[in-house]
N, C-alpha and C positions, 0 to 999 in steps of 0.2 A: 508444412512449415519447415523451413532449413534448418542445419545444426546453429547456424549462427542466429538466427534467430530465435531459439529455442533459448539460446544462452544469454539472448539480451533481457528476453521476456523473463527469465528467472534472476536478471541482475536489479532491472525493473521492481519486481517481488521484495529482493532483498532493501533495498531503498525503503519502497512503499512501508516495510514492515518498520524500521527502522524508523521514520518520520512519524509513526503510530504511536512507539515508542519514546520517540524525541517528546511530540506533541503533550502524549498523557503526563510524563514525568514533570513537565512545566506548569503542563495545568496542576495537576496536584499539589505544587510548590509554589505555587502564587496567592501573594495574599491579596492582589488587586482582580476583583471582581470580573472587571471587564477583559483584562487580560488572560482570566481563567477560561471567561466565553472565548474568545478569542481560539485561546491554544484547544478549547474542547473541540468547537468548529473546524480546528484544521486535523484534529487526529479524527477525526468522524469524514473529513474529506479523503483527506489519505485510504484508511479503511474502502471507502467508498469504491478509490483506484485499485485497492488493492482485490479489492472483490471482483471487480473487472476485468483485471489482468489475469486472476486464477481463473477464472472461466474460459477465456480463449484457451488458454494450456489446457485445460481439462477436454475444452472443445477437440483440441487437434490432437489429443490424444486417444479421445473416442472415434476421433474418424480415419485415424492412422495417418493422420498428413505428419512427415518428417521429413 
């Protein structure tokens, strides 16, 4: 994996964690039920990306690709 790619993949992370956070703090502050599903749905998506995305990093770090 290249340096710039290295850098997108970790800007990537920073996003993902970030919409995690957007997502939970809305959910928690919502009094409307469905909206609360709604916002828990997307930080459980996000998570999801973000689990994703730390994998290949960790992948191409274990394999020496840089």
């Amino acid at each position: 994996m290249t340096q710039r790619e290295l850098l997108n993949l970790h800007d990537c992370l920073r996003a993902e964690k970030l919409a995690i956070k957007k997502f939970g703090m809305l959910s928690a502050q919502s009094r409307d039920p469905e909206v609360t599903e709604i916002c828990t749905h997307l930080a459980n998506r996000h998570q999801q990306h973000y689990s994703t995305l730390l994998k290949h990093l960790q992948s191409s770090e274990n394999t020496g690709i840089h």
